[in-house]
C-alpha positions in Angstrom: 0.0 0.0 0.0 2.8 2.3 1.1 4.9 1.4 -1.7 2.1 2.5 -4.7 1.9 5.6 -2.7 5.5 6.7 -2.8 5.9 5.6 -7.1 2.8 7.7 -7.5 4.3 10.3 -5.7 7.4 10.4 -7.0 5.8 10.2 -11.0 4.2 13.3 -9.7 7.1 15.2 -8.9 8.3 14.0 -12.1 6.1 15.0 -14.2 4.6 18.1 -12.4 6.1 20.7 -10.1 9.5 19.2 -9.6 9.6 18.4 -13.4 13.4 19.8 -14.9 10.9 20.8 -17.6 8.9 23.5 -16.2 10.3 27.1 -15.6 8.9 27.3 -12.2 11.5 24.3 -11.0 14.3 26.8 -12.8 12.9 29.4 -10.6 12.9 27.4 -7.2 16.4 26.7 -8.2 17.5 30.2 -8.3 15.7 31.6 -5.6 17.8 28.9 -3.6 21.0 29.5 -5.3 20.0 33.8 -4.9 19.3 33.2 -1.3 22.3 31.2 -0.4 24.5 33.6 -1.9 23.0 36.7 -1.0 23.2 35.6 3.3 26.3 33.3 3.4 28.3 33.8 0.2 28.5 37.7 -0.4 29.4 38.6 2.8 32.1 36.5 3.0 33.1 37.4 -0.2 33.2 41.0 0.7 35.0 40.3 3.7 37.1 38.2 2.3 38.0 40.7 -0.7 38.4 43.9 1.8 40.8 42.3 4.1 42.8 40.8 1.4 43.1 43.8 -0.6 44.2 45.8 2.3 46.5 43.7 2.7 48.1 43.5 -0.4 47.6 46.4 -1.7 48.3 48.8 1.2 50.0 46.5 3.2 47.7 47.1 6.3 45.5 45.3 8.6 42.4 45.0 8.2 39.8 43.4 10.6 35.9 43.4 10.3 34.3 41.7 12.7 31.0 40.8 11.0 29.3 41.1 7.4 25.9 40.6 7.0 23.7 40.8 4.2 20.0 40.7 3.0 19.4 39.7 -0.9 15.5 40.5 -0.2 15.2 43.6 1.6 18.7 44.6 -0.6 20.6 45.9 3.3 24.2 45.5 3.9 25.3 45.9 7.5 29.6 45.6 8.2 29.9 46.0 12.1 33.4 46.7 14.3 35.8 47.4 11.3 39.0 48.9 12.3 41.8 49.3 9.6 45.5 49.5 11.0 48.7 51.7 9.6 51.9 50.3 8.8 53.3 50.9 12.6 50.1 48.7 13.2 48.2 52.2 15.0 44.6 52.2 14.6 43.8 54.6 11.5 40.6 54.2 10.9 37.0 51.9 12.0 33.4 51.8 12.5 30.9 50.2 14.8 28.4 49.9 12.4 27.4 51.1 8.6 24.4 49.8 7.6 23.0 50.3 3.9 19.8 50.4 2.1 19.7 49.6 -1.4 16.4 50.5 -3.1 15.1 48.1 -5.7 14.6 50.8 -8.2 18.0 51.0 -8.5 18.3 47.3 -10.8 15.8 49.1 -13.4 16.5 53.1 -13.6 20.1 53.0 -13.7 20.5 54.9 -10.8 22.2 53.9 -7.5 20.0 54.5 -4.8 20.2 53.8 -1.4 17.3 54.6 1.0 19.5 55.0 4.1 23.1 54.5 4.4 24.5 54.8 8.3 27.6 55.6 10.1 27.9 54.4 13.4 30.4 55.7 15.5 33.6 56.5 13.1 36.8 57.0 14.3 39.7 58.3 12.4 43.2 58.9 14.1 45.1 60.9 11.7 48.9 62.2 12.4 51.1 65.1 10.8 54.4 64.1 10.8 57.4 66.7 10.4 57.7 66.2 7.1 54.7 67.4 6.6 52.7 64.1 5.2 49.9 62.6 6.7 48.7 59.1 7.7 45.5 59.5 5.3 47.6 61.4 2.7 50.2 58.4 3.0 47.1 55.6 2.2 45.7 57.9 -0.2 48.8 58.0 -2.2 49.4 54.5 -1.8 46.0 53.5 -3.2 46.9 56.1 -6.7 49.9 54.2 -7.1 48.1 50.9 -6.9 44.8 52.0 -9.1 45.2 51.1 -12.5 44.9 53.6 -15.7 42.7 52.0 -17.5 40.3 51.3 -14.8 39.1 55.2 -14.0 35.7 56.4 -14.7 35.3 58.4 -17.2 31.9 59.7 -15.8 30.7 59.2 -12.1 27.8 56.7 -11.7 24.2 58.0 -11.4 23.7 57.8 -7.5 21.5 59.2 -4.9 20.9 58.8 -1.3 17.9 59.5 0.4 19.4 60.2 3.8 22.8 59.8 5.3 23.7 60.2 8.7 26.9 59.9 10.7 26.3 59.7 14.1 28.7 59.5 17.3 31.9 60.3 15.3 35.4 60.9 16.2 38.5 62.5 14.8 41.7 62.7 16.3 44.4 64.3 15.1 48.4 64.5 16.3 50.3 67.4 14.7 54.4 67.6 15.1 55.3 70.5 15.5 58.8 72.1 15.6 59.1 73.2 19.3 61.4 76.9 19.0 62.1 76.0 22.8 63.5 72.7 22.4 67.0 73.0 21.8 67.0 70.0 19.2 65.0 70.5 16.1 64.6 66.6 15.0 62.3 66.4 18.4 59.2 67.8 17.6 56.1 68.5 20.2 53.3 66.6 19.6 50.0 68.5 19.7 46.9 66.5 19.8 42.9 67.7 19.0 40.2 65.7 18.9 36.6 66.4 17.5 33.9 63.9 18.9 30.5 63.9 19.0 30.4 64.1 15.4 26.8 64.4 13.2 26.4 64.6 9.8 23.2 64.3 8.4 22.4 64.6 4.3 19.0 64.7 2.6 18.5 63.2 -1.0 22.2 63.4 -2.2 22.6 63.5 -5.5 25.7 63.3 -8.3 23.7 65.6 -10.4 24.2 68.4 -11.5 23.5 72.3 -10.2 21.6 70.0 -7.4 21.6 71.4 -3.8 21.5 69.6 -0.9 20.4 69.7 2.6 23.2 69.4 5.1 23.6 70.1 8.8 27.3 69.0 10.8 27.4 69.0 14.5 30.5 68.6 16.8 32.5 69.0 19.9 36.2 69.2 20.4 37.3 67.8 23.5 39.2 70.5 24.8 35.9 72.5 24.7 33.5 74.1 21.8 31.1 73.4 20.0 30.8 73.4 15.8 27.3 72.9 14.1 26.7 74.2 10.0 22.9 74.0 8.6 22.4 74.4 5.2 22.7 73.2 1.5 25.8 71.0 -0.5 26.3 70.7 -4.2 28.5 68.6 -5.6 28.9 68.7 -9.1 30.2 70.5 -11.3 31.5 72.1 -8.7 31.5 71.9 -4.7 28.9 74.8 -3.5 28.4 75.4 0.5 25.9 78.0 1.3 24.2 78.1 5.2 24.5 79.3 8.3 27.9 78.4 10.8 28.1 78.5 14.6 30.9 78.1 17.0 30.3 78.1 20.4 33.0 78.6 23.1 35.9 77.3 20.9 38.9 77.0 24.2 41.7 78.8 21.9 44.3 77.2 24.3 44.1 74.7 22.2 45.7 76.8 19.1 48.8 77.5 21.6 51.0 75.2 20.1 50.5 76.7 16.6 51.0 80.4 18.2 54.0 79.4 19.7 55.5 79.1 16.3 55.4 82.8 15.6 55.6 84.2 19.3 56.9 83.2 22.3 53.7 83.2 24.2 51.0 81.3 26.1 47.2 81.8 25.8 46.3 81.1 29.5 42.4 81.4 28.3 40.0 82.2 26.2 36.7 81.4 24.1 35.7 81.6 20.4 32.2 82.8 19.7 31.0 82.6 15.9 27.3 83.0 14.2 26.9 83.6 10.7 26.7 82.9 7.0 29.2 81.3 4.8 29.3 80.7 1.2 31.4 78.7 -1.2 31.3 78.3 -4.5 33.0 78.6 -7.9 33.4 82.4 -8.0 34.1 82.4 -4.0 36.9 79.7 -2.5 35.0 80.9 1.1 33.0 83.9 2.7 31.1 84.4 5.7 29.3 87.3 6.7 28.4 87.4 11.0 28.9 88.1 14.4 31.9 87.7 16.2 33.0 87.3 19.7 35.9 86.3 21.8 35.6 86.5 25.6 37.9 85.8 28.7 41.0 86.0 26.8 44.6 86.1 28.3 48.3 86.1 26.6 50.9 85.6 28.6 54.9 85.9 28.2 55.9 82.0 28.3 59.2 82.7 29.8 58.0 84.8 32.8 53.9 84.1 33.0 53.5 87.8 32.9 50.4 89.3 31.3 51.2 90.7 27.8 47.3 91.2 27.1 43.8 90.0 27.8 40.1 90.9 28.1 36.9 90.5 29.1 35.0 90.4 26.2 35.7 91.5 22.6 32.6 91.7 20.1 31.8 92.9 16.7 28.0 92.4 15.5 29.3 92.5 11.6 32.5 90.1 10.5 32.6 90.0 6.7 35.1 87.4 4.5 35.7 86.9 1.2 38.7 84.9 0.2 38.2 86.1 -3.3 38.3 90.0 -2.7 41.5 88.8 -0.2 39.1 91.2 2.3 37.8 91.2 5.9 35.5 93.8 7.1 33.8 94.5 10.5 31.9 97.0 12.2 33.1 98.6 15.3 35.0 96.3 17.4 33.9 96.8 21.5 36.6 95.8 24.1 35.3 95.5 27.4 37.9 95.1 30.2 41.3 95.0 28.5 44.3 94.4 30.1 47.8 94.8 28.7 51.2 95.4 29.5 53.4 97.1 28.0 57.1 97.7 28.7 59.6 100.1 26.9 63.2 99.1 28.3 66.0 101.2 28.3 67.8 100.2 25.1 64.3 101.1 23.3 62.9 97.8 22.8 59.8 96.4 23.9 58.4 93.2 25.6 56.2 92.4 22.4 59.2 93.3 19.9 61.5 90.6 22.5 58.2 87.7 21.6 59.0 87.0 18.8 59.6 83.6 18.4 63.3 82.5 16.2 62.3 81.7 12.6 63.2 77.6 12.0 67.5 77.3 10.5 65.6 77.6 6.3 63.7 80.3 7.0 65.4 82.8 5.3 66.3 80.7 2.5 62.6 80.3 2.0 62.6 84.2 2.7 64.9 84.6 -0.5 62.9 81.9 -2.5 59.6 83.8 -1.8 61.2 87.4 -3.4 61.5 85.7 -6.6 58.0 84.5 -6.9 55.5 86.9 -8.5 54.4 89.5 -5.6 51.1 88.5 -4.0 48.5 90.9 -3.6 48.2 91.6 -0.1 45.3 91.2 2.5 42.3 93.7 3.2 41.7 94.6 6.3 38.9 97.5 7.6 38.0 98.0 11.3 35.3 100.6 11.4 36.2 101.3 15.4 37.4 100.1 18.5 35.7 101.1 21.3 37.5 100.1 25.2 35.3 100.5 28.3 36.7 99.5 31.9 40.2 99.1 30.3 43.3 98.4 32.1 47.4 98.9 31.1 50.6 98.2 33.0 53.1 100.8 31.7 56.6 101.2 32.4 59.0 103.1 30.4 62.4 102.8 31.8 64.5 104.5 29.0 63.3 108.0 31.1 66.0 108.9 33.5 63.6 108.5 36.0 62.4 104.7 35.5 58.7 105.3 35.1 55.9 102.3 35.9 52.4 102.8 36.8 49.2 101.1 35.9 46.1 102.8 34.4 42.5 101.8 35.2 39.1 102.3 33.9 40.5 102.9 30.2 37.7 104.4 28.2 37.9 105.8 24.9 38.2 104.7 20.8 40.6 103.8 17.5 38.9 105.1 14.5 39.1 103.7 11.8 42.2 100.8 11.0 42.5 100.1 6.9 45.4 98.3 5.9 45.0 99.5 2.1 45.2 103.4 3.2 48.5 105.4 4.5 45.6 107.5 6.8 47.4 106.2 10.3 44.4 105.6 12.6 43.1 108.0 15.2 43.7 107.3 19.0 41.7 109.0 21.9 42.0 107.5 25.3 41.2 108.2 28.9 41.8 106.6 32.2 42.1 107.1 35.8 45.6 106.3 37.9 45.3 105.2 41.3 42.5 107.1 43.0 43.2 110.6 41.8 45.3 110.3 38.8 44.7 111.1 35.4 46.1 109.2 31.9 45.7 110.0 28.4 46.8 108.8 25.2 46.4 110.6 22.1 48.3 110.9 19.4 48.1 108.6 15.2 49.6 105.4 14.9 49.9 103.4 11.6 49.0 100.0 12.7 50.4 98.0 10.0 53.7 99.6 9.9 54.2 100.9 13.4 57.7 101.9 13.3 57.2 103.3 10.0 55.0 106.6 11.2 53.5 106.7 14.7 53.1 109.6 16.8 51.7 109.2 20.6 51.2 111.6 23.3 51.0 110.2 26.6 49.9 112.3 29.7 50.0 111.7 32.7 48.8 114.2 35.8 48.7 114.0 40.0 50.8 111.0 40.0 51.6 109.9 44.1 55.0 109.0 43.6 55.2 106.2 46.7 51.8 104.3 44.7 53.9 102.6 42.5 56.8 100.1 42.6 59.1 99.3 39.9 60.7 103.2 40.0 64.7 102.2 39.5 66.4 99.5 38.5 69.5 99.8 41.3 69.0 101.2 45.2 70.2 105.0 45.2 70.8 104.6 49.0 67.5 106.1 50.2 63.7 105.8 49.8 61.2 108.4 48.4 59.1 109.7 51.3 56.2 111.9 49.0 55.5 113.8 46.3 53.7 113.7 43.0 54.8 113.4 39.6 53.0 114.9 35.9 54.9 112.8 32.6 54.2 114.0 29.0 55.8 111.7 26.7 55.8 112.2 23.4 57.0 109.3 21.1 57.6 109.7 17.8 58.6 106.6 15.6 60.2 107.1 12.0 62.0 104.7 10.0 62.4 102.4 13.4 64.3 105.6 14.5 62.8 106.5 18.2 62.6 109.7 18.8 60.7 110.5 22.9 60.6 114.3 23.7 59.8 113.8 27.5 58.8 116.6 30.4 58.9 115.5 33.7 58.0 117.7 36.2 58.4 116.5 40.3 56.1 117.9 43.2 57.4 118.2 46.4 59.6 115.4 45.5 61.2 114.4 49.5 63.8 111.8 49.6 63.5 109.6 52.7 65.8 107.2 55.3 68.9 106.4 53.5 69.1 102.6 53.4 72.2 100.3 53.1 73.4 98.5 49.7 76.1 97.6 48.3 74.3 98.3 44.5 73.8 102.2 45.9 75.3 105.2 44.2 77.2 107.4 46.2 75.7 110.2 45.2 74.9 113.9 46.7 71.2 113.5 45.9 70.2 116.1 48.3 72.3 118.8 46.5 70.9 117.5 43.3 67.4 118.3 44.4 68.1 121.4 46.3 69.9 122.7 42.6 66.8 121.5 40.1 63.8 122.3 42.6 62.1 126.0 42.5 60.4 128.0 45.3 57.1 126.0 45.1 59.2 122.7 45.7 58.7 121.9 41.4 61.3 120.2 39.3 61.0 120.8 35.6 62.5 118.4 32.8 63.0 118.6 29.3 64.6 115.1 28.6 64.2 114.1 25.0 65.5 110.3 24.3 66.9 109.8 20.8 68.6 106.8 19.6 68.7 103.4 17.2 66.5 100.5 18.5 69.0 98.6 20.3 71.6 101.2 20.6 70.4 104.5 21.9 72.2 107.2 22.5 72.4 109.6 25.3 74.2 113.0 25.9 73.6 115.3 29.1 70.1 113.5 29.5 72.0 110.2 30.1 74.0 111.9 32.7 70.9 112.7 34.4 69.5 109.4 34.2 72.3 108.2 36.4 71.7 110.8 38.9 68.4 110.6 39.2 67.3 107.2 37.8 68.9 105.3 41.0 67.9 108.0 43.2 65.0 106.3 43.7 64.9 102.9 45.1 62.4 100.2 45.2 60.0 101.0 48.2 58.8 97.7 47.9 61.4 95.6 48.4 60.8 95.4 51.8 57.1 96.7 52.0 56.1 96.0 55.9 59.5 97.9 57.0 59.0 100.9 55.0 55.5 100.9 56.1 56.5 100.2 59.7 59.0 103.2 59.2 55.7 105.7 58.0 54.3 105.1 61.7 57.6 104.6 63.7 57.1 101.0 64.2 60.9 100.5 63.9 61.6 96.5 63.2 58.1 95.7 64.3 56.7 92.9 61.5 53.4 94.2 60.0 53.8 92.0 57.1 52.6 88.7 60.3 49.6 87.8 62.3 50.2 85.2 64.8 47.1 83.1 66.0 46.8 80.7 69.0 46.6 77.0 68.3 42.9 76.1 67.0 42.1 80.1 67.9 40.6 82.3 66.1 40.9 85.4 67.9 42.9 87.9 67.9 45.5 88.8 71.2 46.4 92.0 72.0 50.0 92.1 70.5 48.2 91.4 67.3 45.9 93.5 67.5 48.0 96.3 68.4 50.1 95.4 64.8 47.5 95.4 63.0 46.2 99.0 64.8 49.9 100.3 63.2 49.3 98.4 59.8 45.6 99.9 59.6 47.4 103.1 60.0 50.1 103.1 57.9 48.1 101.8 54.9 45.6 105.0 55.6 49.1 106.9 54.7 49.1 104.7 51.2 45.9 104.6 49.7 47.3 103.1 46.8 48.1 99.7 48.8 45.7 96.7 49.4 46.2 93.5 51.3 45.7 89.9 50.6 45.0 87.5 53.5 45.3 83.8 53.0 44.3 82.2 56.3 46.9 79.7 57.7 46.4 76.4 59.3 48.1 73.2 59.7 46.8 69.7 61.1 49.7 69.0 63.0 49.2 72.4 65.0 45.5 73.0 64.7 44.1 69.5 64.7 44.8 68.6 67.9 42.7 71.9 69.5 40.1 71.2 66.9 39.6 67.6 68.2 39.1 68.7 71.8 36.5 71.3 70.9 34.8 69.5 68.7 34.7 66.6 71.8 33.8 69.5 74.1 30.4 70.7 71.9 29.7 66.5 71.5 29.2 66.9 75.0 27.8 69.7 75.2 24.6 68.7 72.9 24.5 65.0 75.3 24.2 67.6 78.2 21.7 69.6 76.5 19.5 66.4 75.1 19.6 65.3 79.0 18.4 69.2 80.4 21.8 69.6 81.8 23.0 72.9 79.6 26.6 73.8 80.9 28.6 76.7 79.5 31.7 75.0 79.3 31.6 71.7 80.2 34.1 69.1 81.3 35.7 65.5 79.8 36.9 64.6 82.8 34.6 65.9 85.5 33.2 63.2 87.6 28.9 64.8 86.7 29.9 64.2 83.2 31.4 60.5 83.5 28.4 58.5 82.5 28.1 60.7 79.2 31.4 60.4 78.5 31.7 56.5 79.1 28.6 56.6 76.8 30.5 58.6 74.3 33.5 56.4 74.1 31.1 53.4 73.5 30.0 54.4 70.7 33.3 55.5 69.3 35.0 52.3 70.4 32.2 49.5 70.0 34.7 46.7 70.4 36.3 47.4 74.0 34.8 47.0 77.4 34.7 49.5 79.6 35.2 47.2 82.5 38.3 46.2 80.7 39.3 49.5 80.8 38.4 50.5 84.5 40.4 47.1 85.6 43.2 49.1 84.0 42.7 52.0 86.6 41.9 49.7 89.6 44.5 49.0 92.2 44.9 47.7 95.5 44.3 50.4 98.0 47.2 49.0 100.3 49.3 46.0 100.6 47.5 44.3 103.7 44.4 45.0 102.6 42.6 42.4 99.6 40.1 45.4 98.6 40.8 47.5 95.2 39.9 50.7 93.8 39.3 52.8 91.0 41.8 55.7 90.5 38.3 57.5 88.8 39.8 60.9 87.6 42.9 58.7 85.6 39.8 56.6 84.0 38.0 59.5 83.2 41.1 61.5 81.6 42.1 58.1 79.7 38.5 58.3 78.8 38.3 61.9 77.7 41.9 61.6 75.8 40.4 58.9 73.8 37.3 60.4 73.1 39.3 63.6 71.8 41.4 61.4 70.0 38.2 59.6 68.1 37.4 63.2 66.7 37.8 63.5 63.0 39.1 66.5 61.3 37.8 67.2 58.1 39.9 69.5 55.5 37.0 72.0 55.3 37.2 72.7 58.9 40.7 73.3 59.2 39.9 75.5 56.0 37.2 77.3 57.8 39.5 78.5 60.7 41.9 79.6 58.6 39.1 81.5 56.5 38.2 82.5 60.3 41.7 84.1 61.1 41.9 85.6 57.7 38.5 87.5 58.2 39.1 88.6 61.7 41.9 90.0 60.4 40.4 92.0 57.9 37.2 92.7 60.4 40.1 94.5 62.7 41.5 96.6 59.4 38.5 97.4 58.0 36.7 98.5 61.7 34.6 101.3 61.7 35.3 101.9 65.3 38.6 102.2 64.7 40.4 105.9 65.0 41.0 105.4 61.0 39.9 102.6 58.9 40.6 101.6 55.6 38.0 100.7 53.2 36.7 97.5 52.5 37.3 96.3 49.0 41.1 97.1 50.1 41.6 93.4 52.1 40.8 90.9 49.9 40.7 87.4 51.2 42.4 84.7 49.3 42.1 81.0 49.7 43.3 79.5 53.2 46.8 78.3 52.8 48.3 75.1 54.4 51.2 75.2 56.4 53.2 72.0 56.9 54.3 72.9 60.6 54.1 75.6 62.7 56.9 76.6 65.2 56.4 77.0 69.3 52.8 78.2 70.2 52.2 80.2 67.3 51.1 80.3 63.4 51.7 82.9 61.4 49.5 84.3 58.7 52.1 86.2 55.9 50.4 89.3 54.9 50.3 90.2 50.7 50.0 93.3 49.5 49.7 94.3 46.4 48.5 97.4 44.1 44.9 98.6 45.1 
């Protein structure tokens, strides 16, 4: 029965479905053969090819982790591809890309994908000093290995309906020539990295004259963000047009490159940019915005002194074109500047000494550049500059007497900068000197070429001479007691020839204690005083400075300069004698507060010192203090632990209605609180075990023992002290304590003359590693109000 089932089963096969005859056992056949090779043998084919050609071609390693593909829904997913360089570093990989094909694309002759995803790229990429690149290296390698005949002549029909990038990252390493490292064939690695990466495209297209949409989004590492929304084109040529942000872009991170053209440091700053940009045929690049750069500070790398900095800096119109070689903005608005500028006595200047040594070639590639056809120089147009709440350290100490002083609340305006136009630029500023003083700078300057034409007039009025610090370079053997001091300084620059007509004029100029030095001219300074000042105590100075950059050139003025210039010593070399000396404190220390262990109070020797300090800085109004609290847990901890014992107590006593002032460790009413208290700090030990300590015999005939109860209860109490913990912020609040009463005692109202309250600034608490005999001292700063 069986049997005739299966023969007429098989003849049906045979002659029906099954049947080699009919198309629809063809079909069957290459559905199975499609669906084999489309899951198991493409993607190992594709693997297979990609690793090998890598391989061979490019000599690298390739690893994919996975290939998987879909011959019915027409998806191709690689996942965990990483692709190694030569030295066998990590160049380039993936977590996932996963693409679409659309089946329209077998019958319209046009490639398109539906969706083609990026998962997490990463590319490392690395300048070397020769200038190539990892990814210019490969790219190289795989021109070399492409055959002729095998280009394109035409790029394929393609479009993509969206690609997307998402959690990308590029780092790059950059070796730079270091012009501080004394051996050029080390360079300084420099490293960025943008992560975060989006890209996102809309219906790409080869076409062309067809835009795009677009939009980018990243974040460097080092801090700022990038994002760009707008359209792409691709062909014929590559078009960009949409709108650009940056948002607080660290520039620390372009030190390195600075450092290649100045010997500086960018201690901070932030990059703010909103706008348009365009690219096209016509236009390589323009962008037309806003502009911003906040918080920004320069500094000399060799001594960390501030070269220049500000607040904010803004303009509300930035315009770039590339192709006009032009830049453009609207009135440029500083808001708290700070600068430094020094003019030393052989006429140069702390910028003119940053700049940094050009590499051993650089001058041959100086003499190459003169033979090539002259380039057409950049345009550049600054409507304005407008500086509110401004502030510059000047010194000039090419004046025979060494001038330094710093001006504050610098207000005023540039007009108009054009590098294209001979016009030197306007300059009108004001600012205020110390409390009463007066500073203003006037005067053309041609920005572009400033030792070519300049012309500056500097005024200064009611200058207190004692305000200010760096006056002469050596000791003349005594100190300045008072007086005031108008400067009008008048530089003129011509053909990098230096040219200062100066008039100095001295009020009541009084020279005070003579102190000892071995660097001190011996020289009659009274007799020079008595011969130049008139009958209303004023010395009048003509003293004009001529001379080469780097090799000035003094007559009779220069002779004055040596009388004068070190006249005047530093009154702040030793700033807590000479103010001791203004109130006839003699060697008394004003510059140190001594406090009791774990106290915070002030005893009366202190408060006496500061009584003389309080009145000797109403005598400089120029001065301010800083205060840094001191402590040290060696010295403090151990006070701190027995109060903070005591005021455990206390609250016990208080929870029980037993509220005592001050109460004791060791007294016998408190023993049972105590005992409790060291319980629950030592769990693990028995207090009867600890009383059998403290129990003796009470004499040798007699069998009886007892308790020696005030040892217990100070073995108790030292324990209980010792159990305290002392955390760094309350160490740091005590010496925040000290450094506050301190100021509270300067700053007293009550006081026969205080001194005003934004003059004591308090500065973090400072630790102290030990702290000699019964006291800790707290150093007194002071600095420029």
């Amino acid at each position: 029965m069986y049997s005739g089932l299966l023969r007429r089963f098989g003849g049906g096969l045979r002659t029906g479905w099954a049947s080699p005859r009919r198309v629809r056992f063809w079909l069957l056949v290459l559905i199975i053969l499609y669906t084999l090779l489309g899951f198991f043998a493409l993607p190992w084919i594709i693997q297979y090819l990609a690793v090998n050609s890598a391989e061979k071609d490019f000599g690298r390693e390739l690893r994919i982790e996975v290939v998987q593909a879909n011959p019915f829904t027409l998806t191709l997913q690689i996942d965990g591809v990483e692709l190694d360089d030569t030295d066998n570093r990590q160049l380039l990989g993936w977590d996932r890309l996963f693409i679409d094909l659309a089946w329209s694309s077998l019958v319209n002759r046009t490639w398109t994908f539906q969706t083609i995803r990026l998962d997490k790229p990463i590319i490392l990429e690395e300048r070397f000093a020769s200038g190539e690149t990892r990814l210019s290296r490969l790219a190289s390698e795989s021109s070399d290995t492409a055959p002729a005949e095998n280009k394109p002549d035409s790029l394929p029909a393609l479009r993509i309906n969206d690609l997307r990038v998402e959690g990308g990252i590029l780092r790059f390493a950059d070796n730079l020539q270091d012009p501080a490292a004394g051996d050029a064939n080390q360079p300084k690695q420099v490293s960025l990295a943008l992560q975060n990466v989006l890209v996102s495209v809309k219906d790409l297209t080869l076409q062309k004259n067809t835009r795009f949409p677009l939009r980018l989004d990243g974040q460097l590492a080092e801090g700022g963000k990038l994002a760009f929304d707008g359209t792409l084109q691709l062909l014929p040529t590559t078009a960009l047009e949409g709108s650009a942000r940056i948002d607080e872009l660290a520039l620390k991170q372009a030190e390195p490159y600075l450092r290649q053209f100045a010997d500086v440091r960018l201690g901070s700053g932030t990059l703010n940019l909103s706008g348009q940009i365009h690219k096209n045929a016509q236009q390589p690049f323009a962008f037309q915005g806003s502009a911003g750069v906040d918080s920004l500070s320069i500094r000399g790398a060799s001594n960390d002194e501030l070269l220049i900095g500000w607040q904010g800096l803004q303009t509300e119109q930035l315009d770039l074109g590339i192709k006009e070689k032009q830049l453009e903005t609207a009135t440029i608005t500083i808001d708290g500047l700070s600068g430094r500028v020094v003019i030393h006595e052989d006429q140069t200047t702390n910028f003119g000494q940053l700049v940094a040594k050009p590499p051993a070639n650089a001058e041959d590639n100086d003499n190459a550049a003169r033979t090539d056809e002259k380039v057409t120089p950049f345009s550049i147009t600054i409507e304005s500059i407008e500086l509110t709440d401004g502030t510059l350290r000047f010194a000039d100490y090419s004046l025979p007497l060494p001038f330094s002083t710093s001006i504050h609340t610098l207000n005023g305006q540039i007009s108009t900068l054009n590098s294209t136009s001979d016009q030197p630029a306007r300059v009108d500023l004001e600012g205020q000197v110390a409390e009463y003083g007066l500073a203003r700078v006037e005067g053309a300057v041609d920005v572009w070429h400033p030792s070519r034409a300049s012309n500056l007039q500097l005024t200064f009025r009611n200058l207190q001479i004692p305000e200010y610090s760096p006056y002469t370079v050596d000791f003349a053997g005594r100190k300045i007691a008072g007086g005031t001091m108008d400067l009008d300084l008048d530089y003129t620059v011509k053909s990098r020839q230096l040219d200062g007509q100066n008039n100095l004029v001295l009020h009541d100029l009084k020279l005070g204690e003579k102190m000892a030095s071995s660097d001190a001219m011996d020289l009659p300074l009274d007799l020079a005083i008595a011969l130049l000042q008139d009958s209303d105590g004023v010395i009048d100075l003509n003293l004009p400075v001529t001379g080469n950059v780097g090799d000035p050139e003094f007559d009779f003025n220069q002779v004055i300069r040596q009388a004068l210039g070190d006249a005047i010593t530093s009154v702040i070399t030793a700033p807590f004698s000479f103010l001791a000396n203004l109130v006839g404190a003699g060697s008394e220390n004003l510059g140190q507060v001594e406090f009791a262990k774990g106290r915070t109070d002030l005893l009366p020797p202190q408060r006496e010192r500061i009584a003389k300090l309080r009145e000797a800085l109403n005598q400089r109004p120029a001065l301010a203090l800083e205060l840094a609290g001191p402590f040290s847990r060696n010295f403090d901890g151990p006070a701190l632990q027995r109060e903070k014992a005591i005021e455990t107590l206390r609250q016990r006593l208080a929870g029980a209605d037993r509220e005592v002032a001050d109460p004791s460790l060791t007294a016998e009413s408190n023993q049972s609180i105590v005992e409790t208290m060291f319980s629950s700090y030592y769990p693990e030990t028995d207090l009867e075990a600890v009383q059998t300590r403290f129990t003796e015999k009470q004499n040798e005939s007699s069998d009886g023992a007892g308790l020696d109860a005030l040892a217990y209860r100070n073995h108790l109490a030292e324990r209980v002290i010792a159990a305290q913990s002392i955390t760094d912020a309350e160490l740091e609040a005590i010496a925040n304590a000290r450094a506050s009463a301190v100021r509270d005692a300067l700053v007293d109202p009550n006081a026969d003359a205080s001194i005003a309250t934004d003059r004591v600034r308090l500065l973090d608490p400072k630790e102290i590693g030990s702290a000699d005999g019964e006291r800790i001292a707290m150093k007194v700063g002071i600095t420029a109000d």
